[in-house]
C-alpha positions as CSV (number, residue, x, y, z in Angstrom):
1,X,0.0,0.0,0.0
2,X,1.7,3.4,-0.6
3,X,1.9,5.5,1.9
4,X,2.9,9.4,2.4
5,X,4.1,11.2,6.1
6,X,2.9,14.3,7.2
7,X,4.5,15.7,10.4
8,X,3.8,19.0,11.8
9,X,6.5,20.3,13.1
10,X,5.8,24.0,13.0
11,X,5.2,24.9,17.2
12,X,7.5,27.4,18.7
13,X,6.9,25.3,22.1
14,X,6.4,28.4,24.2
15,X,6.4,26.7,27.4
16,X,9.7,25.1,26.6
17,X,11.2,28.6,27.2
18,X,13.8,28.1,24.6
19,X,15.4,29.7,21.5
20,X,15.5,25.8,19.8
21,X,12.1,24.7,18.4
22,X,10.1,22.6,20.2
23,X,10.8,19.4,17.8
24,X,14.3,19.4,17.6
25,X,14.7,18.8,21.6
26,X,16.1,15.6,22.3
27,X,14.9,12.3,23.9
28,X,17.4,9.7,23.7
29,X,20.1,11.3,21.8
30,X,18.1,12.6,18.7
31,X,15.6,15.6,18.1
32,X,11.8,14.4,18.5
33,X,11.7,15.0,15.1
34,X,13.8,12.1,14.1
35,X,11.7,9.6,16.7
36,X,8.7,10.6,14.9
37,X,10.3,10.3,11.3
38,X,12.0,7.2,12.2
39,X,8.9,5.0,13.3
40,X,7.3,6.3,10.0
41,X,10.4,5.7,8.1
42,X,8.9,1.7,8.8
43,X,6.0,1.9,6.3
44,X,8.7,2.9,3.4
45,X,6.5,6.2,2.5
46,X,6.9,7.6,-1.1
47,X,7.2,10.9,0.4
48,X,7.7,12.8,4.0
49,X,6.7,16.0,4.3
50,X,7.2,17.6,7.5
51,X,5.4,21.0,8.2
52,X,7.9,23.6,9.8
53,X,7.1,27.4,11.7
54,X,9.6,28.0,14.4
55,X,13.1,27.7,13.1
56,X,12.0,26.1,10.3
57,X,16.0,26.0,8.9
58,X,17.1,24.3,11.6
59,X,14.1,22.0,11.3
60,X,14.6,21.4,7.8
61,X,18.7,20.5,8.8
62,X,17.3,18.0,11.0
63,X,14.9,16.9,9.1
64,X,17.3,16.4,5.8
65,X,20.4,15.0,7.5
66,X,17.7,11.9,8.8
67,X,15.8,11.4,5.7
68,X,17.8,13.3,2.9
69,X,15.0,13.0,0.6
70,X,12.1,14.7,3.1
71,X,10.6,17.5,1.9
72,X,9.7,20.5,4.6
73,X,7.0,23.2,3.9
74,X,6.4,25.9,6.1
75,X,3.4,27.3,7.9
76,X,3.7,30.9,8.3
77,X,0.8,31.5,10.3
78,X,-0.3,28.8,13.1
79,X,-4.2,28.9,12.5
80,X,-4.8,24.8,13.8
81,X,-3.8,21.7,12.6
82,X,-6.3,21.7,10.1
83,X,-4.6,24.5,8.5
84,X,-1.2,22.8,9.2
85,X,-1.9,19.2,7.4
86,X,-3.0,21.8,4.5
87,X,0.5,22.9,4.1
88,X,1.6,19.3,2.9
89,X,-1.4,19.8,0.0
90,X,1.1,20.7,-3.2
91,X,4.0,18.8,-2.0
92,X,1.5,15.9,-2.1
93,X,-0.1,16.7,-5.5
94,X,-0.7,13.6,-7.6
95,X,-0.4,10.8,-5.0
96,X,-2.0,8.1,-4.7
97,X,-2.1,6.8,-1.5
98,X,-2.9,7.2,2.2
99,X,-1.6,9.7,4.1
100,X,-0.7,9.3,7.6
101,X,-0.2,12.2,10.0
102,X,2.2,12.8,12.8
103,X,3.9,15.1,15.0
104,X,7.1,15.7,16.0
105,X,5.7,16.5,19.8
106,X,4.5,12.6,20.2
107,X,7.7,10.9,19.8
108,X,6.9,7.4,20.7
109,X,3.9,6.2,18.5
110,X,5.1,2.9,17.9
111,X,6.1,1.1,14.1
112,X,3.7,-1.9,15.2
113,X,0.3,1.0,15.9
114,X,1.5,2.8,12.5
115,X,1.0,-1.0,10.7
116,X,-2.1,-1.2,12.9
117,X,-3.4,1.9,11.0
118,X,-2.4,1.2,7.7
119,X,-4.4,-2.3,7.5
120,X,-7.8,-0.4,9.5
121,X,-6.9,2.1,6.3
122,X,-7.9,-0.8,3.5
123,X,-11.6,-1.3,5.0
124,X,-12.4,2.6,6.3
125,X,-11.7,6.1,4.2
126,X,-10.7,7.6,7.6
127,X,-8.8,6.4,10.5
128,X,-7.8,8.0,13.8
129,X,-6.0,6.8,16.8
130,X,-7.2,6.6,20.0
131,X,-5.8,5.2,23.0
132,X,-7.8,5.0,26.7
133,X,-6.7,7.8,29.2
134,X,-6.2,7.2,33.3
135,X,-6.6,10.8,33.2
136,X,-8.8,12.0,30.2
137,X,-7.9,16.0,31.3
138,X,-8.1,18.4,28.0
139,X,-7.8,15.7,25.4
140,X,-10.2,15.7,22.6
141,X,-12.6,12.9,23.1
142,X,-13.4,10.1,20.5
143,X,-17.6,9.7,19.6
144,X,-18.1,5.7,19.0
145,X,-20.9,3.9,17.5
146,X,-19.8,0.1,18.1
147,X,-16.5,0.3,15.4
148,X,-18.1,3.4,13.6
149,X,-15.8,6.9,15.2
150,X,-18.6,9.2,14.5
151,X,-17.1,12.7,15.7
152,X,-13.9,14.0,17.8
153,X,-14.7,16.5,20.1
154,X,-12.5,19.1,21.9
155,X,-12.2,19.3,25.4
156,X,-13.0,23.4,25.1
157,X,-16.7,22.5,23.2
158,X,-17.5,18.9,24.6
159,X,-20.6,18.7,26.7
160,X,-20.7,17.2,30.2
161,X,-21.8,13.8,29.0
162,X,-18.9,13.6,26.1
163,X,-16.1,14.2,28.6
164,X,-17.2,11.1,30.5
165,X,-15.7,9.1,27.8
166,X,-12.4,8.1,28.4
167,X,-11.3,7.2,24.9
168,X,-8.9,10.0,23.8
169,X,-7.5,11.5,20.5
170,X,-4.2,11.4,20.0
171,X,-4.1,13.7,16.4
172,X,-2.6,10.9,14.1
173,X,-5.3,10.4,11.4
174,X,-4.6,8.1,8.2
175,X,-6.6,8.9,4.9
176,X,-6.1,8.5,1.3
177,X,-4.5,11.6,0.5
178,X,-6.9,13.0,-2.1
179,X,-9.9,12.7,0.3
180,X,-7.7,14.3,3.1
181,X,-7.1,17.5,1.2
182,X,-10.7,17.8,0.0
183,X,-12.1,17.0,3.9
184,X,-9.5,20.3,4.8
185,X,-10.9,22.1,2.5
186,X,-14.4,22.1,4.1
187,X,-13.1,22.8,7.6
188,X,-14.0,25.9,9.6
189,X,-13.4,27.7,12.4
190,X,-16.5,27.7,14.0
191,X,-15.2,27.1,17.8
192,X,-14.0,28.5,20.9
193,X,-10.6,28.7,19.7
194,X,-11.2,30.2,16.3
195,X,-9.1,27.6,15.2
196,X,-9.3,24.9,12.3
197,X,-9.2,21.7,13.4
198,X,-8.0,18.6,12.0
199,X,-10.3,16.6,14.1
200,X,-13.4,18.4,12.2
201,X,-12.6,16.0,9.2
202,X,-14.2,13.2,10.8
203,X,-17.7,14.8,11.6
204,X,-17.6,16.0,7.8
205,X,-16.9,12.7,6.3
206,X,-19.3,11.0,8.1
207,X,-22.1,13.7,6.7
208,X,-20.9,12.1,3.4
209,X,-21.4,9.0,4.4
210,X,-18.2,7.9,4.4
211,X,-16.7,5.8,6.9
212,X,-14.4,6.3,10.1
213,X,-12.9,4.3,12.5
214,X,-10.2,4.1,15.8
215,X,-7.2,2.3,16.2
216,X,-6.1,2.4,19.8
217,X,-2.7,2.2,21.1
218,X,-1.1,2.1,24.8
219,X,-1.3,5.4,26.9
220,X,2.2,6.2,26.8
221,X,2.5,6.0,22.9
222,X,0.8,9.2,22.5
223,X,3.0,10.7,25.1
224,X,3.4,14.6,24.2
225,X,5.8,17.0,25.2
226,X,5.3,20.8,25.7
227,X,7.6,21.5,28.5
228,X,11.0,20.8,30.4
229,X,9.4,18.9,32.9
230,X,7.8,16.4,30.4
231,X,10.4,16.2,28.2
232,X,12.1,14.5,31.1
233,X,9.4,12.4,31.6
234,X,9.5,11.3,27.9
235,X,13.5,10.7,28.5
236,X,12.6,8.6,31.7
237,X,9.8,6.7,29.7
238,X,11.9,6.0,27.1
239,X,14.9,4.9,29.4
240,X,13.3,2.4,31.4
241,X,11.4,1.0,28.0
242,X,15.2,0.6,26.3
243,X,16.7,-0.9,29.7
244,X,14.0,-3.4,30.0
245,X,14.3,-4.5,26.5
246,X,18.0,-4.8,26.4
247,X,17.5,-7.3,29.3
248,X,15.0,-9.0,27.9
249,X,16.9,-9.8,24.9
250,X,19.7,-11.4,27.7
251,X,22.0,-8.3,27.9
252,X,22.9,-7.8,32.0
253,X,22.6,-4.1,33.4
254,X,24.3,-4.5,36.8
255,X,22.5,-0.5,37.5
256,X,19.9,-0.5,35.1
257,X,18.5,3.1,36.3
258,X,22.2,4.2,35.7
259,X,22.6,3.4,32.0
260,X,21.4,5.3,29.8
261,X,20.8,4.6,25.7
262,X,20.2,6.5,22.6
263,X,17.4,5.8,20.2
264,X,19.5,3.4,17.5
265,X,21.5,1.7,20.8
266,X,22.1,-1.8,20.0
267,X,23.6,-4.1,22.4
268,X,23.8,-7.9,21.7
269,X,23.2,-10.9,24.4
270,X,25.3,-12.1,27.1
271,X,27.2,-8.5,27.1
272,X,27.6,-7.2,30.3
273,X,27.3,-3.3,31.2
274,X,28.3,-1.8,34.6
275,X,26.6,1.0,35.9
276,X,26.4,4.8,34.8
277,X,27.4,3.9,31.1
278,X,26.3,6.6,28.6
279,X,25.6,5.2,24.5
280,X,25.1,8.1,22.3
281,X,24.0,7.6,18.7
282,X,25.4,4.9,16.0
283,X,26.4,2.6,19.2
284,X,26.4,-1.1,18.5
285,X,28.2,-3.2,20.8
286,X,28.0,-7.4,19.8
287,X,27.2,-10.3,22.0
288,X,29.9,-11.2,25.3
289,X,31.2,-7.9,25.0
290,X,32.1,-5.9,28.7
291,X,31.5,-2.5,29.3
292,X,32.4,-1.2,32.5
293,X,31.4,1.9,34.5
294,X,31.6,5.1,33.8
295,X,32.2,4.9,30.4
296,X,31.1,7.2,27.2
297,X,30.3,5.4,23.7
298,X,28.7,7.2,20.7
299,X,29.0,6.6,17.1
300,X,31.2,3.5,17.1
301,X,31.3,-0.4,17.1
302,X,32.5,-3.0,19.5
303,X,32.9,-6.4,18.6
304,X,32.2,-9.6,20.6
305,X,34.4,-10.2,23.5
306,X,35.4,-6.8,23.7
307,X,36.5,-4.5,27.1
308,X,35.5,-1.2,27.3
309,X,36.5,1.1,30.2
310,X,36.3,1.9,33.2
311,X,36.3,5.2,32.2
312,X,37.0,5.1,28.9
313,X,35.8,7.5,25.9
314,X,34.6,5.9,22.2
315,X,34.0,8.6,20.3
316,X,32.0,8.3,16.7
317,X,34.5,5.9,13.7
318,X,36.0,4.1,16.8
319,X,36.2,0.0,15.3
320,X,37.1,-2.4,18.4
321,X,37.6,-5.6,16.4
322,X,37.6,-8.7,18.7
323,X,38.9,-9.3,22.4
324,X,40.1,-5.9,22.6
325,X,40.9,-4.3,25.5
326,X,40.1,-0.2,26.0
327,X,41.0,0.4,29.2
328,X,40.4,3.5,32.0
329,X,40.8,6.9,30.6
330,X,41.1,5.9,27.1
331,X,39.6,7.7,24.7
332,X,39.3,6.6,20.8
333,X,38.7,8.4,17.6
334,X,38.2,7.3,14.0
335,X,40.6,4.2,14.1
336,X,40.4,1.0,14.1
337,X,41.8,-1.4,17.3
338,X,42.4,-4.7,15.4
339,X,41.9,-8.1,17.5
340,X,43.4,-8.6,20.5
341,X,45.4,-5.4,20.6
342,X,45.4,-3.5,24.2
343,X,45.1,0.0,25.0
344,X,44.4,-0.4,28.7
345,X,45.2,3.3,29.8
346,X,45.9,7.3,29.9
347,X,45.9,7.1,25.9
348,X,44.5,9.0,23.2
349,X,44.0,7.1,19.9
350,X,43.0,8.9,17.1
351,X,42.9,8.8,13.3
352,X,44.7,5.9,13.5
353,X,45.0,1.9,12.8
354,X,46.7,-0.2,15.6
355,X,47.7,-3.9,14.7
356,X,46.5,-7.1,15.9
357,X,48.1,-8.0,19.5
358,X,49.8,-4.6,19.4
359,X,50.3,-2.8,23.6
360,X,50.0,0.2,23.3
361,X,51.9,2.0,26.7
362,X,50.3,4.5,29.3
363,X,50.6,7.6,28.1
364,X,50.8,7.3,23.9
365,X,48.8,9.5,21.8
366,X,48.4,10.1,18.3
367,X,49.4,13.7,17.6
368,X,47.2,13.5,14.6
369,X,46.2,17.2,14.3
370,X,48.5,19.6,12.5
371,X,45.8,22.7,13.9
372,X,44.9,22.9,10.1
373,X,44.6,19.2,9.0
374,X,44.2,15.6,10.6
375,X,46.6,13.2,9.9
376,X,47.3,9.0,10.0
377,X,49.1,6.8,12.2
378,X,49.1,3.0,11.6
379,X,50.9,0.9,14.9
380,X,51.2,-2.8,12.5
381,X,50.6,-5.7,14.4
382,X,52.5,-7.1,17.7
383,X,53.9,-4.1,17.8
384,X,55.1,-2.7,21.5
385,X,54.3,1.2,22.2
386,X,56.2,2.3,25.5
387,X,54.7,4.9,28.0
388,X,54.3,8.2,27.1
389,X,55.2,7.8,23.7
390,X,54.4,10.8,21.2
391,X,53.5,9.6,17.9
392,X,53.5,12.8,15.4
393,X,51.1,11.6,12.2
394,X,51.7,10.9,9.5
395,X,53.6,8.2,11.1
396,X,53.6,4.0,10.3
397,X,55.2,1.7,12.8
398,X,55.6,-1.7,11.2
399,X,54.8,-4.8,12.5
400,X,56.6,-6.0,15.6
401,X,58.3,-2.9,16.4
402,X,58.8,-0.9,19.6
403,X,59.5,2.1,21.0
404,X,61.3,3.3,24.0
405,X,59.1,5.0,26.7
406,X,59.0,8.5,26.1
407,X,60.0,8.7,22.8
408,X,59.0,11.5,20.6
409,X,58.5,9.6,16.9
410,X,58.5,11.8,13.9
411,X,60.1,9.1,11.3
412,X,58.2,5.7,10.2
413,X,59.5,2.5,12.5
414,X,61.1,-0.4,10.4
415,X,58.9,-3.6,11.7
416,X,60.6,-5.7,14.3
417,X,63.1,-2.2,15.2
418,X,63.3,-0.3,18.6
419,X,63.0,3.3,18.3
420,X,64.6,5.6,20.6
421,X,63.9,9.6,20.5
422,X,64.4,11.3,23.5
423,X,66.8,14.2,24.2
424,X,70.0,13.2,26.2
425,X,70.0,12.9,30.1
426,X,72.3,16.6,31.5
427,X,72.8,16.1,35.3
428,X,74.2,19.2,37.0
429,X,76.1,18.5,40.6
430,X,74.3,20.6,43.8
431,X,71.9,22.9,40.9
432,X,68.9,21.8,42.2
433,X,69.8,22.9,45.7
434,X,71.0,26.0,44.6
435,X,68.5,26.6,42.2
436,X,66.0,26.4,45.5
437,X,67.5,29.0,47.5
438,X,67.9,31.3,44.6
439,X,63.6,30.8,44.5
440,X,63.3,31.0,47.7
441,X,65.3,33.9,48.6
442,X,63.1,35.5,45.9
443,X,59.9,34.9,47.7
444,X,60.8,35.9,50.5
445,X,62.0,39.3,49.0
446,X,59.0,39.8,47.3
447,X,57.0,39.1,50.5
448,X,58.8,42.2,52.5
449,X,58.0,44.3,49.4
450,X,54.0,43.8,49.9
């Protein structure tokens, strides 16, 4: 079935209190926005439109740096959803196909409830989903006749006996696209917020005699966010939701309530995870591998049997082939740790290769950045890096070598030769005594002066 997004993404989010629109705020390591675009991303749509107001070039960045192909309209004046769905009409001219409406405020409608949709779609011309509300509060209500969604109604004009009902709008509506735009066009503003409502399309497609019906979904799919407060409510739903999974799926979180994931985390069984671990984005870590407290991963891979930390930094293009070792304050960057080759501490890696089996000292870094340019170092395998060794890219150590600890190497390493490149020991008889008094005699001076 062919299938178009719409996502309105045009609220300045006034009770955010902050300069960043409302849908770029993050849950989980990415913007709303990309939740929302990602679980409609599932259906393989034709086209996704998103509907920008607020910061609508930052939006459209966002939007196009997730889905490169996503086109993003702007609604210059926010007169209701109604008005806001409309904005999506020309980008949409000529398909054929149902159109499904999100929004980047409700992160967390699920890929399985957007399938739900789509199949209610083949036997109904609209469809909206519903979900049932502990606390029904100021949502819109949904009318029912047995399967038959007769009306929505707004908290502001519902009647006593309509907000009894506990079955809630959430504002995701699916409809064949042509019969969307034409249902817009005969919504008015007739209501006590002067507003056009996207809701209205039901109660006007039923006066057709067309047909409407309600998927429902759990509560805390339709989860909104409008402020600080419940943005960190949608970052503790999500959380928990993750961590259980990740368990589920035999991963062990020795602090569970200290671990926290990013939207595209993927862990594989039997790896084990100490507490107050933080996975950005474009983290996968494979089954058996260990990460331990207190570290920081984001856009890189681990392989199985794999130790991470504690302590340790993987920043995004870091490659830890197998049985690796990354020990406490490590931190990696854009290179690849071939198997079985240690970098157990006070190291800085970076724009580099280092060999199978190769040690790499206390101390070493990869001087890879000229202040202009970023360059290479490869470390070939078994090779031996001593302590506090200074490796000034572009540099290639070959296979086997070694250098001495607290070399300074400028020149590519022979494999299987010891480099040596420190400046020549000068011991002075009695100077450092001397040198002492002079200070202190200095101080002391300088102490009488004040």
């Amino acid at each position: 079935m062919k299938t178009s997004l719409i996502i309105l993404a045009a609220g300045k989010g006034t009770r955010m209190n902050s300069e960043l629109p409302k849908v770029l705020h993050p849950i989980a390591g990415d913007a709303m926005l990309i939740h929302a675009m990602a679980a409609g991303a599932t259906l393989a749509p034709e086209h996704t439109v998103v509907v920008a107001g607020h910061g609508a070039d930052a939006v459209t960045k966002a939007a196009q740096e997730f889905e490169e192909a996503a086109t993003v309209v702007v609604q210059t004046e926010q007169l209701g959803t109604a008005h806001a769905v409309d904005q999506a009409k020309d980008a949409l001219a000529g398909f054929e196909g149902t159109a499904i409406v999100l929004y980047g405020d409700t992160p967390f409608v699920s890929p399985e409830t957007l399938e739900d949709m789509m199949s209610a779609s083949e036997g109904a011309d609209v469809v909206v989903l519903g979900f049932e509300a502990a606390d029904p509060g100021r949502y819109g209500r949904l009318i029912m006749d047995g399967l038959s969604l007769e009306r929505i109604v707004e908290f502001k004009d519902a009647s006593e006996a309509e907000l009894k009902v506990t079955l809630c709008n959430s504002g995701v509506i699916a409809c064949k696209s042509e019969l969307l735009f034409d249902l817009i066009a005969a919504v008015g503003n007739d209501n006590a917020s002067g507003e056009y409502y996207l809701t209205d399309i039901i109660s006007l497609a039923r006066a057709r005699g067309l047909s409407a019906t309600a998927v429902t979904c759990p509560e805390a799919e339709t989860l909104g966010v409008n402020s600080r407060a419940q943005l960190a409510e949608a970052e503790a739903a999500f959380q928990a939701r993750a961590r259980a999974l990740l368990m589920d799926n035999g991963v062990t979180l020795q602090g569970p309530e200290t671990v926290f994931l990013a939207r595209d985390t993927f862990i594989g069984r039997d790896t084990l995870v100490e507490p107050h671990v933080v996975f950005g984005p474009g983290v996968t870590v494979e089954s058996g591998a260990h990460i331990r407290a207190f570290s920081h991963l984001e856009g890189c891979h681990v392989s199985r049997g794999a130790t991470v930390g504690p302590y340790a930094r993987l920043r995004p293009g870091a490659e830890l082939q197998e049985n690796t070792r990354v020990g406490n304050f490590v931190e990696i960057k854009n290179a690849v740790i071939a198997e079985g080759a240690k970098v157990n501490h006070l190291s800085y890696v970076g724009d580099a290769f280092v060999g199978a089996k190769a040690n790499i000292g206390a101390g070493t870094i990869t001087c890879n950045y000229d202040g202009v340019m970023k360059h290479h170092t490869h470390i070939g395998a078994n090779t031996f890096i001593g302590s506090n060794t200074m490796l000034v890219a572009p540099v290639h150590i070959g296979d086997g070598a070694m250098t001495g600890s607290g070399s300074v190497i400028t020149s590519d390493v022979e494999p299987d030769a010891l480099a040596l490149a420190r400046a020549p020991q000068v011991e002075k008889p009695g100077m450092a005594r001397k040198l002492m008094d002079i200070l202190k005699a200095k101080k002391a001076k300088k102490q009488r002066s004040s």
